[in-house]
C-alpha positions as CSV (number, residue, x, y, z in Angstrom):
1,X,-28.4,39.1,11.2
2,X,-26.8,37.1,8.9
3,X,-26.2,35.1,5.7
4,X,-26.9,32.2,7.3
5,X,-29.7,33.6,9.6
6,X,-31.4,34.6,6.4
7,X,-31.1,30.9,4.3
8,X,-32.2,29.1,7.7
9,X,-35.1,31.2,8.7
10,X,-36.5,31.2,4.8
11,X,-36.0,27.5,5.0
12,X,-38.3,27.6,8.2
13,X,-41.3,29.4,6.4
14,X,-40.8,27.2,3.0
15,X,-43.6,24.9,2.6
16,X,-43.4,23.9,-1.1
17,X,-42.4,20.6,-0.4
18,X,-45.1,19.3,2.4
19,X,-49.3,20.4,2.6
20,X,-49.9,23.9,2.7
21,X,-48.6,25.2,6.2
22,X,-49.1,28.6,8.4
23,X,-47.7,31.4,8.4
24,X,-49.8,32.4,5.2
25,X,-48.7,35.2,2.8
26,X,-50.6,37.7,4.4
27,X,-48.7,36.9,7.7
28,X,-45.4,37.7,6.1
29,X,-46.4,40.6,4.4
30,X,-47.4,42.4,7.5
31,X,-44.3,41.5,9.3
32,X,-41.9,42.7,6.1
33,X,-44.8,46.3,6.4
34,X,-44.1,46.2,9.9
35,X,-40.2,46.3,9.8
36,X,-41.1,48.9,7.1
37,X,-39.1,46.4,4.0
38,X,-42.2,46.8,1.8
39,X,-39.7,48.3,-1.2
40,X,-37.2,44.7,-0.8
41,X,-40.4,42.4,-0.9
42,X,-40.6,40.5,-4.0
43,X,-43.9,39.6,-3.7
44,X,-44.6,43.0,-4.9
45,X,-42.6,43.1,-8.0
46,X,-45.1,41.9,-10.2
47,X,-44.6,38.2,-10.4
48,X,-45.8,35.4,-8.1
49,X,-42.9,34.1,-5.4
50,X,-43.1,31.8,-3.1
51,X,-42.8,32.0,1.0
52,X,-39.0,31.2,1.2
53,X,-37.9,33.0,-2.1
54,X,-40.1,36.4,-0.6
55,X,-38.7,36.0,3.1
56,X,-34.6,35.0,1.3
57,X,-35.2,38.3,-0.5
58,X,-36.1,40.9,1.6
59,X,-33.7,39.6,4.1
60,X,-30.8,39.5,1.7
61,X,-32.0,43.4,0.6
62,X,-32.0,44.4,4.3
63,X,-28.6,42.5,5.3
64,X,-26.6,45.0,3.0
65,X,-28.8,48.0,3.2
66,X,-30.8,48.3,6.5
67,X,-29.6,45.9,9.2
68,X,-31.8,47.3,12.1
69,X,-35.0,46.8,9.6
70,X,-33.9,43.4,8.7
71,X,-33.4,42.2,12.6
72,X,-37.2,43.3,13.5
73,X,-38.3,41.2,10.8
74,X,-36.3,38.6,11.5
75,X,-37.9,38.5,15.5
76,X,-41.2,38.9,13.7
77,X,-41.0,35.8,11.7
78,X,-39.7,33.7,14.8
79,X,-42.7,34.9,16.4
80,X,-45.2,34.5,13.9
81,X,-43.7,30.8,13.4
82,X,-43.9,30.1,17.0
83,X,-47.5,32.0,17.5
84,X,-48.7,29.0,14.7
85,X,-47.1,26.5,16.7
86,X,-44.3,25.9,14.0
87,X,-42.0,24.7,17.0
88,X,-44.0,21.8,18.5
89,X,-43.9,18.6,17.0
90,X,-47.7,18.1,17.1
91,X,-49.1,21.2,15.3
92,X,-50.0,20.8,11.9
93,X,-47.4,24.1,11.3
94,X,-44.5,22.1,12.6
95,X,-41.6,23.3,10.7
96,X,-39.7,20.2,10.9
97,X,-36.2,19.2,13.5
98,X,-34.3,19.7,10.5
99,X,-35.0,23.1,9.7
100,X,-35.1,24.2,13.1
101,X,-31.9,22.9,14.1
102,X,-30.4,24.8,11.3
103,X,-31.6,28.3,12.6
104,X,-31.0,27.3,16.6
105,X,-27.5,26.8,15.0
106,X,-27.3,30.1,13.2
107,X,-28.6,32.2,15.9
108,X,-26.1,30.5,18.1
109,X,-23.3,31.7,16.2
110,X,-24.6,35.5,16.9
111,X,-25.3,34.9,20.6
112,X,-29.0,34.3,20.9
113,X,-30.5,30.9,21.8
114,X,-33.4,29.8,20.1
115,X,-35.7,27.7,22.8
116,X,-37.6,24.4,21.5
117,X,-40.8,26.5,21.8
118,X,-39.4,29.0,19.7
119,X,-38.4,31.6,22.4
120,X,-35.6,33.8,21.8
121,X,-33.1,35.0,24.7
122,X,-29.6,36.7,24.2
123,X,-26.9,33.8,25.1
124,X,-26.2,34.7,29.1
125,X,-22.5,34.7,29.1
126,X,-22.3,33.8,32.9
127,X,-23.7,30.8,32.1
128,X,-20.9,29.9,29.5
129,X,-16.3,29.2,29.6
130,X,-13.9,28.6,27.6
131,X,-14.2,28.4,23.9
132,X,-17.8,28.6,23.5
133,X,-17.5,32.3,25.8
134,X,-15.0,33.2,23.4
135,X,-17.2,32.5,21.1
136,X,-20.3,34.4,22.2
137,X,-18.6,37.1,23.3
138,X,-16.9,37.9,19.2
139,X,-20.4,37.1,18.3
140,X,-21.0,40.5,20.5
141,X,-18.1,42.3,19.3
142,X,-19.1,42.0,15.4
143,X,-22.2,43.6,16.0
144,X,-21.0,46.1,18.3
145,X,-18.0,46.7,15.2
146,X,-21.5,47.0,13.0
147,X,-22.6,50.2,15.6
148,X,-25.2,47.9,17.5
149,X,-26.6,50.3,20.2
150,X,-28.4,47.6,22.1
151,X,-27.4,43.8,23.2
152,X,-23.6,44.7,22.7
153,X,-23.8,47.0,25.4
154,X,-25.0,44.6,28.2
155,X,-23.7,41.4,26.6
156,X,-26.1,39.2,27.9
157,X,-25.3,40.1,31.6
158,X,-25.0,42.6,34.4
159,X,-21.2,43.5,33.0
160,X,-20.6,45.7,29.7
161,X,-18.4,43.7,26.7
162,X,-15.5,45.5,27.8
163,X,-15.5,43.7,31.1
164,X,-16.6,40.7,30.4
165,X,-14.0,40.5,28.0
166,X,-11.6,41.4,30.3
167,X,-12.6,38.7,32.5
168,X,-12.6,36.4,30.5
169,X,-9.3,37.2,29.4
170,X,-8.0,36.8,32.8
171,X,-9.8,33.4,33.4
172,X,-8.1,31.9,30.5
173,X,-4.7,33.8,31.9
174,X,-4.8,33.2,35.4
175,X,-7.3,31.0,36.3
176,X,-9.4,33.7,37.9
177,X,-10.3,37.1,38.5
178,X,-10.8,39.5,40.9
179,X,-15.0,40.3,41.5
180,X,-14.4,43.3,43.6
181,X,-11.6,45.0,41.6
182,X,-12.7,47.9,39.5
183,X,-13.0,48.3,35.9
184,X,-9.8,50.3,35.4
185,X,-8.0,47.8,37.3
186,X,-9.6,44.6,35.6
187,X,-8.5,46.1,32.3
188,X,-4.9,46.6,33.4
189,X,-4.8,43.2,34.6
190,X,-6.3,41.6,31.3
191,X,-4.0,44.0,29.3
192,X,-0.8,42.6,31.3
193,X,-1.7,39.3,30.4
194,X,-1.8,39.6,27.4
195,X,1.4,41.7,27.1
196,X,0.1,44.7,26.3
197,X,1.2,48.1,28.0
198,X,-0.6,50.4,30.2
199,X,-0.2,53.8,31.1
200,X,1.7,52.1,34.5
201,X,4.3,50.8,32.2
202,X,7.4,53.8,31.7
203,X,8.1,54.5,28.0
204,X,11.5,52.6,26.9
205,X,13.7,54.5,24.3
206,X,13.2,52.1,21.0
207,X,9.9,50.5,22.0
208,X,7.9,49.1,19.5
209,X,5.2,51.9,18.0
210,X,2.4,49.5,18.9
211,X,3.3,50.2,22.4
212,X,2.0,53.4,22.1
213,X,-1.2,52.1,20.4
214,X,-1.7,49.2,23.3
215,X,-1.5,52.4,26.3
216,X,-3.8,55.0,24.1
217,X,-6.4,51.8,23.8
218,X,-6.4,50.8,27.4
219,X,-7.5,55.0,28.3
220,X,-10.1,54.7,25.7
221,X,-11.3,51.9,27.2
222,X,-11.8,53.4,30.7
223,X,-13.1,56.3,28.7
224,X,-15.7,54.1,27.7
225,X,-16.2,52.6,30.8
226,X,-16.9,56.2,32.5
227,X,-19.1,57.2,30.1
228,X,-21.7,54.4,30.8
229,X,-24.8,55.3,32.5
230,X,-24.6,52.4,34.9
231,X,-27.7,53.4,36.5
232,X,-29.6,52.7,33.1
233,X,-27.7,49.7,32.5
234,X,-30.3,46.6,31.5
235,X,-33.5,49.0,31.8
236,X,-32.7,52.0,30.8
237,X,-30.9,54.2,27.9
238,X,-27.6,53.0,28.5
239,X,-25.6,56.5,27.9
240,X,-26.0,59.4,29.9
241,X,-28.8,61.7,28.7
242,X,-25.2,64.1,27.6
243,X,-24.0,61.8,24.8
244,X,-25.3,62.3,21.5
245,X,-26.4,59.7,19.0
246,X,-22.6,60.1,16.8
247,X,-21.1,59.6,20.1
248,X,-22.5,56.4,21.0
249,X,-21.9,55.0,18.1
250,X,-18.4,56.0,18.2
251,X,-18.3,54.3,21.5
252,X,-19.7,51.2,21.1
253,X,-18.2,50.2,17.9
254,X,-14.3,51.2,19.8
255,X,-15.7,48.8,22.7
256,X,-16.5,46.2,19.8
257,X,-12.6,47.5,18.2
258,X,-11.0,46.7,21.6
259,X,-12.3,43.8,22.6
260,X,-11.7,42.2,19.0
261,X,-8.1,43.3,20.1
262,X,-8.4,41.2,23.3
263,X,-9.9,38.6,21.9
264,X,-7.3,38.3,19.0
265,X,-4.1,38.4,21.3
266,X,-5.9,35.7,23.5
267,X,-6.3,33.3,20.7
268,X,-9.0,30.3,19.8
């Protein structure tokens, strides 16, 4: 969620300037109880508010206090919007082409695509190169950086962000990369790449401290990597049933810290 998320999707549900238009009050008060936001809802402050002002504020409240609240309301609204048939140009809801361009282009910008009909899908990064995988995948890493325990984690395919970052490093690099090779070897070869050192590279008297730094990242990486449940990955808890809550956390956001470290030394 976003800043511009929140302005785009209040803009979707605003209706003072056309004939009254679904979703009614009532439908975005149950979505704001539902994602349990009734305290940030200024429609219960005392003074009337209109739809966009209501959904702009409790978003805004929820983007610097309670991010996981905020992003259930967020889906709500899409699906309330799309349930009145806000997406298709025929409906009497129809939120207008403007209006929905301007939230397909927000969401983009996170890594979910927002369908004409309204659907919502994570952005599959197999499907994408280049710049605009670059792009998706820092998307990923700033909510992983924010403690995201679940899209991060999966990144929209069958690898985890540190791997597909990896690969994408070495695409970029070398053209290519290796399907077969294992994770600790993928992440050595991104890491050479980009001139960083491994554990494989001897210490030389005078290095440069970031040295250091670049060879303790790469075993917290594989760290990381190990301590993935790939059994559960896509349908299950994606930890092992051993890690505790703190420890995830911990994890994902150093997967999100490393491959913002990737990204970075790889450039636009």
């Amino acid at each position: 969620m976003t800043d511009s998320i929140v302005i785009a999707l209040a803009r979707l549900v605003d209706d003072a300037q056309t004939d009254t238009r679904e979703p009614s009050h009532s439908d975005i008060e149950f979505q704001i109880d539902r994602a349990g936001l009734i305290a940030a809802d200024p429609g219960r402050q005392g003074r009337p508010v209109g739809k966009s002002k209501r959904v702009r504020g409790t978003l805004s409240w929820a983007l610097s206090n309670n991010v996981g609240a905020g992003e259930i309301l967020v889906f709500g609204l899409v699906a309330t919007v799309r349930g009145y048939g806000g997406f298709r140009t025929g409906s009497s809801n129809y939120c207008g082409s403007e209006a929905i361009e301007n939230l397909r282009a927000a969401f983009v910008t996170e890594g979910w695509d927002l369908g004409s009909d309204g659907s919502l899908q994570p952005r599959l990064l197999d499907s994408l190169s280049g710049k605009a995988l670059t792009a998706a995948l820092r998307a990923y890493v700033e909510r992983a950086r924010k403690g995201a325990l679940d899209d991060p984690l999966v990144a929209g395919t069958a690898k985890d962000l540190l791997e597909a970052t990896a690969a994408h490093v070495l695409v970029q690099k070398w053209g290519s990369y290796s399907t077969t090779s294992n994770f600790p070897t993928l992440l050595g070869q991104a890491f050479s790449a980009l001139g960083f050192a491994t554990p494989l590279d001897p210490v030389v008297n005078g290095e440069p401290v970031q040295k250091r730094l670049e060879r303790g990242t790469f075993e917290l990486g594989c760290a990381l990597n190990a301590l993935r449940n790939k059994q559960g990955t896509g349908h299950g808890r994606p930890w092992d049933s051993t890690v505790t809550q703190s420890q995830a956390r911990f994890a994902i956001e150093s997967m999100g810290n490393i491959a913002a470290l990737m990204l970075d030394a790889l450039g636009p």
